[in-house]
N, C-alpha and C positions, 0 to 999 in steps of 0.2 A: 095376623093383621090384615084389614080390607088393602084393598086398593087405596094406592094416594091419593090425594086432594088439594088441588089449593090451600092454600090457606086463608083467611078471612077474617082481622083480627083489627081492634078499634085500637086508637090511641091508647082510650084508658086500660085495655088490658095490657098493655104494656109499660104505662107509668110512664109516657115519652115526656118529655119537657115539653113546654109551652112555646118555646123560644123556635124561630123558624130562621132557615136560610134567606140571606138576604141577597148576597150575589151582586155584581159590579152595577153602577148606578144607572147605567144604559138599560138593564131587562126591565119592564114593566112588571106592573102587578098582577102575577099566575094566581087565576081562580080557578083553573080546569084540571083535570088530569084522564087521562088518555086510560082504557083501559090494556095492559099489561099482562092479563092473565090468563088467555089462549093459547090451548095448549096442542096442533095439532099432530103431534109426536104420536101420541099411543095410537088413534084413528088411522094412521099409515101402517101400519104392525098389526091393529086389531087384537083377536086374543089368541097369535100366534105363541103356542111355547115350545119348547124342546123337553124330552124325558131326560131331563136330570135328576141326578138322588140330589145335588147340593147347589143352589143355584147363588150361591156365597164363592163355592169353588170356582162354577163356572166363569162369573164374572173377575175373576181374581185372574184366572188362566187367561185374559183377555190381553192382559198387560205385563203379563209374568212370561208366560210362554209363547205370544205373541201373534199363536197363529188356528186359535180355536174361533175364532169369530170373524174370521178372515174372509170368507166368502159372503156371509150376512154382512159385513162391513161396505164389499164392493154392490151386493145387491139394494139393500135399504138406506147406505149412507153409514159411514161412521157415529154421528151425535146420534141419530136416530136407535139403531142398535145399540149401544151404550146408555141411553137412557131407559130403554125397555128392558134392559137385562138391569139395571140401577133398581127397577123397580121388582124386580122376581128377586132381587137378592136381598133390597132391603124388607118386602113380607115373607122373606122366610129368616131373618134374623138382623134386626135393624143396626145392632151394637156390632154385630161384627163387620157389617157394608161400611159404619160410618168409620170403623178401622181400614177397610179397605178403602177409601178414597184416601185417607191419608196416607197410607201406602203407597198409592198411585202418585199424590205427591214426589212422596219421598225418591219415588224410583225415576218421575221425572230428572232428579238430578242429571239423571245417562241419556233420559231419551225426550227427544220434543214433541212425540206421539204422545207420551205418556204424561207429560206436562201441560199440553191440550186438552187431553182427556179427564185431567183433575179439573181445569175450569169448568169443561164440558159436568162433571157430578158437583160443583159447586153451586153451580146455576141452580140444577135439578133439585138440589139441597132447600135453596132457597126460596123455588117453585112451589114446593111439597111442605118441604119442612123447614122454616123458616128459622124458626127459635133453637130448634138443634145448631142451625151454621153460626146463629148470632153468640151463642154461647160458647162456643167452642174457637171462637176467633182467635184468640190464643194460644191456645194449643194446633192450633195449622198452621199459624207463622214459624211452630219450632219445627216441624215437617220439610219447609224450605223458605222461604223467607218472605219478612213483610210487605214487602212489595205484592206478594201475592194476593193479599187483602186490597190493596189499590186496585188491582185486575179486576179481581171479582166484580168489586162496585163499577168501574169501567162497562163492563160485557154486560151488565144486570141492565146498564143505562142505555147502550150502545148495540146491544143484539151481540150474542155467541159469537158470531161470525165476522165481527168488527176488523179483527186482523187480517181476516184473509179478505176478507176486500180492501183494507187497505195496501196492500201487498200487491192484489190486482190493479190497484188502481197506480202504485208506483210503477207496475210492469208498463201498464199503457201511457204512460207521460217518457217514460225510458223508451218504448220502440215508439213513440210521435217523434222523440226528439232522435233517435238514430236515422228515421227519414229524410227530416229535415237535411241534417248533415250530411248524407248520403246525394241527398237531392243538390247541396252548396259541393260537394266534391268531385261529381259531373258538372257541373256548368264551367269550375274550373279548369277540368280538363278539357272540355272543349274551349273553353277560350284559350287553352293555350297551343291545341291544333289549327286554330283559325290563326292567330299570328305563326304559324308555320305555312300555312297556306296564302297568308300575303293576300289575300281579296278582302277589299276594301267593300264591296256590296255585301255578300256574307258577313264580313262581323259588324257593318252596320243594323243589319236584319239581327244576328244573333246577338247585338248589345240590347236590342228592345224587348228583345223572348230575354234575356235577365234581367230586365230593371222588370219587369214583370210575373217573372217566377219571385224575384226577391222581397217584392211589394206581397205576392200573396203570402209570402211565408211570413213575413215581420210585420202585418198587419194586424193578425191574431195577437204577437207579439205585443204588438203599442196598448191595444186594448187591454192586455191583461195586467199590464205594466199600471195602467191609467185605473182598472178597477180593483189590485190586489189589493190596494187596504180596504178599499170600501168592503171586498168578500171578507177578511179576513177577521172585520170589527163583525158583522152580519155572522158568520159564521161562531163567533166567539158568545154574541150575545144568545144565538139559538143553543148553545152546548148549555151555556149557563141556565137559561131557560128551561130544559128538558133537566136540570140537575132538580130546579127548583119544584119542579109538579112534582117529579117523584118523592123528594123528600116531602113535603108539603103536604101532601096528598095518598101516600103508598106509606102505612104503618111500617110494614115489613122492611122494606127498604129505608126506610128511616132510625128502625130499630138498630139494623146489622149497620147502618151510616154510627150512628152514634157510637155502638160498642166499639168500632175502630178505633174512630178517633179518641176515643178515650183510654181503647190501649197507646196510642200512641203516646196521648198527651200525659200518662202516666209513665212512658219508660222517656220521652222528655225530662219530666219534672224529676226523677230519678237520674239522669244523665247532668241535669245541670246542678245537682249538691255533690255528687263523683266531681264533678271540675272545681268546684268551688273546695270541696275538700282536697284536691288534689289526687284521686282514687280512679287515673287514667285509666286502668287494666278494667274498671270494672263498668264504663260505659259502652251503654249498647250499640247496637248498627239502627235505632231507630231515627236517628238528625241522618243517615245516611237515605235511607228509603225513604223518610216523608216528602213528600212535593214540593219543592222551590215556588218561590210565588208564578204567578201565570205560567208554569210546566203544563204538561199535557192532561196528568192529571188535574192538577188544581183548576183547569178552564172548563175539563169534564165532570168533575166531581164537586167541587169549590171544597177542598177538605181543609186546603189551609185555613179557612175561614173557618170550620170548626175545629182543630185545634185548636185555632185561636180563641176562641169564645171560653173554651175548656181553661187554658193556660190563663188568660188574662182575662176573667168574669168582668162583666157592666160595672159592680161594684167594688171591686177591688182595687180601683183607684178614684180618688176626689174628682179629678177631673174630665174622666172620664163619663160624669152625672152632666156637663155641662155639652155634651158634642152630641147633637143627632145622632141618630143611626148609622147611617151609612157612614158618617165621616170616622165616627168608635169602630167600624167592620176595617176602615182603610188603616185606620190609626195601629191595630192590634195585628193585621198581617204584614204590617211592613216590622213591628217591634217581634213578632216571627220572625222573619225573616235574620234579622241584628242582631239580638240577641240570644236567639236558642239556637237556630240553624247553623249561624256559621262559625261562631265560635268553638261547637260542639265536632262539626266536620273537621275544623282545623285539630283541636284536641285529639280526633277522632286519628287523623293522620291515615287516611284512606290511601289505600296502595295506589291506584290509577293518579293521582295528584302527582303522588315522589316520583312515579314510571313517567310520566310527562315529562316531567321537570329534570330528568335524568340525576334525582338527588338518588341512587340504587342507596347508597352509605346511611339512608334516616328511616328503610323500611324495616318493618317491627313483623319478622315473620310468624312471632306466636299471634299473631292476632289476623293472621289472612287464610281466609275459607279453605277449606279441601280441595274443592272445584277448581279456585283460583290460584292453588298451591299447582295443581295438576296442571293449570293452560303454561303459566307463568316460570315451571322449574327450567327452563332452556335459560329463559331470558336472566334470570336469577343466581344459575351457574355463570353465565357469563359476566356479566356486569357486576358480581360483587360471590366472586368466585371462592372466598375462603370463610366470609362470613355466612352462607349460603350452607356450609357444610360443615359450619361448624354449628349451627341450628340443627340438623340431620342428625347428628350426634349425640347433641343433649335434649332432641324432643323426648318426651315422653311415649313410653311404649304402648300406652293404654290410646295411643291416637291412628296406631297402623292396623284400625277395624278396616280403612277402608282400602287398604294394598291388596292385592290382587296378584300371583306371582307371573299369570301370563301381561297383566297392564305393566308391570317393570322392564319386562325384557323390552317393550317399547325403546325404553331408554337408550341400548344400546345403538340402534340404527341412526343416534343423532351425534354431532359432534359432543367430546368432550362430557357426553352423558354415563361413562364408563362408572367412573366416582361416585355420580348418584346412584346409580343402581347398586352397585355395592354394599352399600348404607342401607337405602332399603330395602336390599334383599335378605339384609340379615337384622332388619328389627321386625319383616314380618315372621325369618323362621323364630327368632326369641318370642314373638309374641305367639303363633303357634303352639310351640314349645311349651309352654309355660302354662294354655287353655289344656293343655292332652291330646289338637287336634290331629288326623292322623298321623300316630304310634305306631309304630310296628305296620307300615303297611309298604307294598313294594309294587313297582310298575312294569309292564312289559310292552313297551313300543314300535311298533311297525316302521320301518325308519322311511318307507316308502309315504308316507305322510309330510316326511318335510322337505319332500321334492316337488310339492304342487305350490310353492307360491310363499313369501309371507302373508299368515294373517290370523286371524282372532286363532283358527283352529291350531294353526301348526305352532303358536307359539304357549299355545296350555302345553298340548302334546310334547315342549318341549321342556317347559317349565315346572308341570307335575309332576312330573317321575325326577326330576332332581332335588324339590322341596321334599317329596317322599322318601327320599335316600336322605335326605339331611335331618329327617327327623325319627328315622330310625334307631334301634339302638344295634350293638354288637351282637350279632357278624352284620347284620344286613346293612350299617348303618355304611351308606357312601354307593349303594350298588344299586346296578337294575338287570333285569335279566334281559338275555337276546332274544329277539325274536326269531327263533328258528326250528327246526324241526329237531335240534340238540340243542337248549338251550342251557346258557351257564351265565354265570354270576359274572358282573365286569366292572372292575370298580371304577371311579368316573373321576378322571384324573383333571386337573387344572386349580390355578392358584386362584383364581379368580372367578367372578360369574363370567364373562364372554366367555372364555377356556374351558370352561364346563359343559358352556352352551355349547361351543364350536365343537370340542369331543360326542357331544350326545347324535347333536347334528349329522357327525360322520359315521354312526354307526354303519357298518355294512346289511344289506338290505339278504333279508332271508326268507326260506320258506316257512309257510304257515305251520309253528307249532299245533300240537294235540295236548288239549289239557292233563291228560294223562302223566305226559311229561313233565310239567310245569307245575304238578302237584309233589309226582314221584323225586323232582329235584329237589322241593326245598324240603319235604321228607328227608331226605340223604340227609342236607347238611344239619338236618338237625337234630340227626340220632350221631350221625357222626364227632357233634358239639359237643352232646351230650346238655343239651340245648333247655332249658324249666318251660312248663307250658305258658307262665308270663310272655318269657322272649320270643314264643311261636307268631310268626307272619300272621297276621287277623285278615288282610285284605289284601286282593289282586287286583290292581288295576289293569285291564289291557286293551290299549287303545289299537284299534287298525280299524280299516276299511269295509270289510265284508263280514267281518266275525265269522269267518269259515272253523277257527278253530276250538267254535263253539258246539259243533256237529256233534253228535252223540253223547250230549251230557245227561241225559234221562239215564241212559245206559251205566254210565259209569257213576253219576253221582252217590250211589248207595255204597255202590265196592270202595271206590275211596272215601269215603267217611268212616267206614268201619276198619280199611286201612289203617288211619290217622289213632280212631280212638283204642287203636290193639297197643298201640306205640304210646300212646299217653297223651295225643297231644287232639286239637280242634281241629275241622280242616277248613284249612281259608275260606272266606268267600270272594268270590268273584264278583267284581264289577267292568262293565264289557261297555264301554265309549262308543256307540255304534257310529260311524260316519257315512251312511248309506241312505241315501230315502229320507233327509231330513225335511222338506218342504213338505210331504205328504203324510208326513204326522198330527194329531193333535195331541190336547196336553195329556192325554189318557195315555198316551203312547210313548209318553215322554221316559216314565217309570215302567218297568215292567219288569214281575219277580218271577222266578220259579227257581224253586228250591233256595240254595245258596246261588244264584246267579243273579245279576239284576244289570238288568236292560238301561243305560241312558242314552237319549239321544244327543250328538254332541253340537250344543248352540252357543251361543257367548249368555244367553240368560240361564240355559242350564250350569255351566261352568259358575257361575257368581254364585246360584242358588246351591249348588253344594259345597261350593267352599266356606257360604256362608252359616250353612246347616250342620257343617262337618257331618256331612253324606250321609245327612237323613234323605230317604230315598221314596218318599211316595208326597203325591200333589197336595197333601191335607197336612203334613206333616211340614212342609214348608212353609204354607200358607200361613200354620198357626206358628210357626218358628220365627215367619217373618212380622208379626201383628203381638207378639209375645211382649215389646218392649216397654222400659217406664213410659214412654212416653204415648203410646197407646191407652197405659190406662188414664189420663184423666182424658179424653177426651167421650163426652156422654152424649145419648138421648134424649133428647129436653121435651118434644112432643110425639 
C-alpha cells in the first residue's frame, strides 16, 4: 500500500442523514468550518526509517516491551514517533496494525502510556482512515470501554493534546493559589511579631503594607467572581459552536459522530426492554458511560442530543410535530435524561453509588470489572468480609485469565488479605491445571534475589518456582532445587501461601551451581524412580543475577543430550531469567535462543507475556499469541 492520505469523502458517499446538530439556543447559525486536516507529523520525521524485517513487530515492541522506541520517543516526541511508525506498520500489513491498536487498548488497562497511545492511533485512524475507525466502533469499546469512543470524539474536536494541557493548566491555578496562601501566612506572622514588639508606628505602617498586599490579591479575586458565569456561558457556547462546524461540515467526523451514538442508542433501547422485562444480569454498562445532560462531554460533543434524536425520532410522538426545533432538542434531552439514564443506573446498581452510600450488603460482585475488583478487593474484604469470599469461592474458573501469581503475593503485605490470596492462589493453579500450562517444569532460584527489596522482580522470583512445584507431577510435584554448587531437591513446606512464601524466602543463599550438576541430578532421580519419559522435567527455570552458571554450555550441551537420550529420556530445556542489563536492552534482546537455552530478560511485561503465552518464547510468537483472540477477529479494514 502507498502512503496515507487524508481522507476526503462527501456526505453522500456516506449516506449521512439530512438532519443536523442543533445545540443549546445561545450558539448562532455555523456556516463555516475551519480547515482540520494538516498534518505536520510525517514533515518532522521526513523519510526517516529503520532496517526492520517487520515493521508490525516493531511497532508492537513499542508498547509490549517498552523500551525499543525509547530514545526516538525522547528525540522526536512521543505522538510524533508513534504515528510514523503507525504508518510503516500499517503499509506493511493494515489488518494486523488495526489489531495492534486494539491491543494497545487492551494493554492500556495496566499502563496510562499505553492508554494514551491508543488515543494517539485513534486520531491517526481517523486522520487516514476514517471508515475503518467508524466501522469498527464496536468492536473497540469491547477492547476497554465505551467511554473510549467519547474520548476519541473529545481529542478529534479538542487537539490530542487536550488533557495535558488541561492538567497544565490545573498545575498553574494549584501553584497561583499555593502563593497566594504562602504570601497570607507571612503577613500573619508578621503581624504576630509586631504585637510582640509593642510599636505602635511599626504596625501602623505594617497594617497599610496589608490592607495592600490583601487588596492586590482579592482584587483578581472579585473580578473573576463577578465574570465566572459570563466566561463559563462564553465558553460553553464556543464548545458548542466548534461541536457544531465539525459535524456540520466534516463528513468524516460526522460519520464516526453518528455510528456512536447509534451504538449507544441501540444498547439503550436494549437496556430498557432487559428492565422492562425484568432481565437485570443482562443490561449493559451503556446508561453508565453515556453523558449526563451538560457533562463535559455532552457541552463538547452535544452527544446527548444525538442520542436523543436516535431514541426519540421528530415523529414518533404527535406532539412532538407541534414544538419548533429547539424546544423538541430540549424537550427529548431532558426525557433522556428521566427516562433511559437514570432509571437504567439505578437498575444498573453501579458499585461507586453503594461504596458512597456505605450500602457494602446490596453490592452485586458478579457484575464489577476486573480493574475494579483489583482496586476495590481491600475495601470489599473489609466491609462485607464473608460475602466477599464467599464470591471468591463460587466465581467461575474460566474468569482467573487475568491472575497473575506474582500480582497475588501483593495481597499478602496488606491487612487481613491472607484469605484472599489463598482463594486466588488456588483458582489460578486449577485454572492452569486444567489448560496443561507449565507441566512438569521445575525452578532454581538465587535466594540472593530476595534480599534487594520488595517488588515486581522479587515477588515472580518468588511466586514462579512455587506455582511450578504445584503443578508438577510426582516426584517433582512440591520441590525446587538449591541453588548451589551441590544442588538437591527440597520440598517446600507450609500450610498455607504466606508459609510457603516465607519458607522459599529463607532459602540459604549459595554458590553458583554448573549446569552440569543440575542436569546430572535430576538424571539420578529419574533412573533411580525408574521415572517414564512422560514424568521427565521438560523445563528449567533458573532465575539469578549474572547467569554465571550459564558458562560453558556450548561445551557441554551435545554430551548431555546424548547423556539423557542413552538413558531414555529428553534433556530439559533451559530458561535463564537474566536480571542484568535490563534498561539497555531492546525487544530483540528480549528472547534469545541457542540450543536448548533461552535467554529472557526479567521485566513485569516480559513475566505477563509468558505467563500469558505459556512460554512461547520469541517476539512474533507473542505478538500473534496476543492478537489471536475472538475478539480480534471481527474487527476489519473498511478502506
Amino acid at each position: 500500500m502507498g502512503q496515507p492520505g487524508v481522507n476526503h469523502a462527501s456526505s453522500e458517499e456516506f449516506g449521512l442523514s439530512p438532519v443536523r446538530l442543533l445545540g443549546p439556543p445561545e450558539v448562532p447559525p455555523v456556516n463555516s468550518y475551519p480547515d482540520y486536516t494538516q498534518d505536520p507529523i510525517r514533515d518532522r520525521l521526513g523519510d526517516w526509517r529503520l532496517g526492520i524485517e517487520s515493521p508490525c513487530l516493531f511497532f508492537c515492541s513499542s508498547f509490549i516491551y517498552k523500551q525499543s522506541l525509547f530514545t526516538l520517543r525522547k528525540e522526536y516526541g512521543s505522538t510524533d514517533v508513534l504515528q510514523h511508525f503507525l504508518e510503516l506498520s500499517w503499509s506493511h500489513c493494515p489488518q494486523t496494525t488495526l489489531k495492534l491498536i486494539c491491543l494497545l487498548r487492551r494493554t492500556g488497562l495496566f499502563s496510562k502510556q499505553c492508554r494514551e497511545d491508543f488515543y494517539t492511533a485513534a486520531i491517526w485512524l481517523h486522520r487516514y482512515h476514517s471508515q475503518t475507525l467508524a466501522y469498527n466502533v464496536g468492536a473497540f469499546a469491547k477492547f476497554g470501554w465505551l467511554k473510549d469512543l467519547l474520548e476519541i470524539l473529545y481529542r478529534i474536536l479538542n487537539g490530542l493534546q487536550v488533557r495535558h494541557n488541561q492538567i497544565m493548566g490545573r498545575d498553574k491555578v494549584r501553584d497561583e493559589r499555593q502563593k497566594a496562601k504562602m504570601i497570607v501566612q507571612r503577613q500573619l506572622l508578621h503581624k504576630i511579631r509586631l504585637k510582640k514588639m509593642n510599636s505602635k508606628e511599626i504596625l501602623i505602617r505594617t497594617r497599610k503594607l496589608q490592607k495592600r498586599l490583601v487588596a492586590e490579591i482579592m482584587k483578581p479575586k472579585v473580578l473573576q467572581e463577578r465574570s465566572v458565569t459570563h466566561s463559563r456561558n462564553k465558553k460553553r457556547i464556543m464548545m458548542a459552536k466548534k461541536a457544531i462546524e465539525r459535524y456540520n461540515h466534516d463528513p468524516n467526523y460526522r460519520y464516526l459522530h453518528d455510528q456512536i451514538a447509534n451504538l449507544f442508542a441501540k444498547l439503550l433501547k436494549a437496556d430498557l426492554e432487559c428492565l422492562i422485562s425484568g432481565q437485570m444480569a443482562k443490561i449493559s454498562l451503556a446508561s453508565k458511560w453515556c453523558p449526563s445532560l451538560d457533562s463535559s462531554y455532552d457541552r463538547s460533543t452535544l452527544f446527548c442530543e444525538s442520542v436523543a434524536r436516535r431514541l426519540f425520532p421528530y415523529n414518533s410522538c404527535p406532539e412532538y410535530r407541534e414544538l419548533d426545533v429547539a424546544h423538541y432538542t430540549y424537550r427529548i434531552r431532558n426525557r433522556l435524561q428521566k427516562e433511559v439514564l437514570v432509571p437504567l443506573r439505578r437498575a444498573l446498581g453501579l458499585l461507586e453509588i453503594y461504596m458512597s452510600a456505605r450500602q457494602w450488603n446490596l453490592l452485586r460482585y458478579d457484575r464489577i470489572a476486573s480493574n475494579a475488583m483489583k482496586t476495590y478487593k481491600r475495601l470489599f474484604y473489609k466491609h462485607d468480609h464473608d460475602e466477599f469470599l464467599r464470591h471468591l469461592q463460587n466465581v467461575p474458573k474460566t474468569s482467573t485469565k487475568e491472575l497473575y501469581p506474582h500480582d497475588i503475593l501483593r495481597l499478602l503485605g496488606c491487612d487481613s488479605g491472607h484469605e484472599v490470596a489463598d482463594l486466588q492462589w488456588k483458582r489460578m493453579i486449577d485454572t492452569y491445571f486444567s489448560k496443561g500450562k507449565f507441566v512438569n517444569c521445575i525452578s532454581v532460584v538465587d535466594a540472593a534475589l530476595f534480599r534487594r527489596g520488595i517488588d515486581c522482580t522479587e515477588r515472580f522470583c518468588l511466586a514462579f518456582p512455587l506455582m511450578t512445584s504445584e503443578l508438577c507431577a510426582s516426584p517433582w510435584k512440591g520441590t525446587v532445587l538449591t541453588y548451589s554448587n551441590n544442588p538437591t531437591f527440597v520440598n517446600i513446606e507450609g500450610k498455607d501461601l504466606g508459609s510457603r512464601i516465607s519458607f522459599l524466602s529463607s532459602l540459604p543463599m549459595g554458590k553458583c551451581p554448573k549446569l552440569v550438576q543440575l542436569l546430572e541430578k535430576i538424571l539420578e532421580i529419574a533412573i533411580d524412580l525408574k521415572l517414564s519419559k512422560e514424568n521427565m522435567i521438560e523445563r528449567i527455570f533458573v532465575f539469578d543475577h549474572w547467569g554465571n552458571c550459564f558458562s560453558g554450555w556450548v561445551d557441554i550441551y551435545e554430551r548431555m543430550r546424548e547423556k539423557y537420550e542413552r538413558n531414555g529420556y529428553v534433556m530439559p530445556k533451559f530458561v535463564h531469567w537474566n536480571h542484568h542489563d535490563r534498561a539497555t536492552r531492546t525487544y530483540e534482546d528480549y528472547f534469545s535462543v541457542k540450543g536448548d537455552l533461552t535467554e529472557i530478560i526479567a521485566t513485569e511485561s516480559s513475566f505477563r507475556n509468558f505467563l500469558e503465552s505459556n512460554g512461547t518464547l520469541s517476539p512474533m510468537a507473542v505478538m500473534e499469541s496476543k492478537i489471536c483472540g475472538e475478539d480480534y477477529l471481527k474487527v476489519v479494514v473498511h478502506d
